[in-house]
C-alpha positions, 0 to 999 in steps of 0.5 A, spaced: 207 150 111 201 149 114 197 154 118 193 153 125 188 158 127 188 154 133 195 153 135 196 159 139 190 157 143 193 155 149 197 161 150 191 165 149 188 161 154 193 161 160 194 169 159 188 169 159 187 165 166 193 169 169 189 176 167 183 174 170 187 171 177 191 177 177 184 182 177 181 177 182 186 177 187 186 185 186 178 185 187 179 181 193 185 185 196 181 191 195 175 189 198 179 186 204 181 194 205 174 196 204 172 192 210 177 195 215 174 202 213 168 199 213 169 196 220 173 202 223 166 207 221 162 203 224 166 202 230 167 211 230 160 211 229 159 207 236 163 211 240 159 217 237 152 214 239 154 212 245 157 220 247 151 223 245 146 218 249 151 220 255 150 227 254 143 226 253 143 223 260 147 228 263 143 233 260 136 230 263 140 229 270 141 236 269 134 239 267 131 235 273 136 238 278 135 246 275 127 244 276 128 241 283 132 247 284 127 252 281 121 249 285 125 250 292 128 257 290 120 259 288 118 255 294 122 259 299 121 266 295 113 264 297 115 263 304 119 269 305 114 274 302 109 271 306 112 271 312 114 279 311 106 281 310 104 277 316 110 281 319 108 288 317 101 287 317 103 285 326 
């Protein structure tokens, strides 16, 4: 009987191989689960910037607005005032 350290190497070398697919082929599956969450992340964070952005535009058409109404009301309390002294001074 003769005794071959090298006769199982075939063997050894093909389930090698099919472990090495098999872990490849999960990697890629993995990775390919990672880029839909990875697209859907982004795609939230898009429509979150974009939210705030319209709120920050909303928020500085309503400082003008409060500014222009402030400066019409302090203008018309100006013009009141004036007009009850020069009535009460008459």
């Amino acid at each position: 009987m003769k005794f071959d350290p090298f006769a199982q190497w075939g063997k050894v070398f093909e389930t090698w191989q099919k472990v090495t697919d098999d872990a490849v082929a999960r990697t890629s599956a993995f990775y390919a689960e990672v880029e839909k969450a990875e697209a859907k992340r982004v795609e939230r964070a898009e429509s979150a910037i974009e939210e705030m952005a319209k709120l920050q535009r909303e928020t500085l058409a309503y400082g003008v607005q409060l500014g222009a109404d402030f400066r019409k009301m302090s203008l018309e309390a100006v013009q009141k005032v004036t007009a009850l002294a020069s009535s009460s001074a008459a």
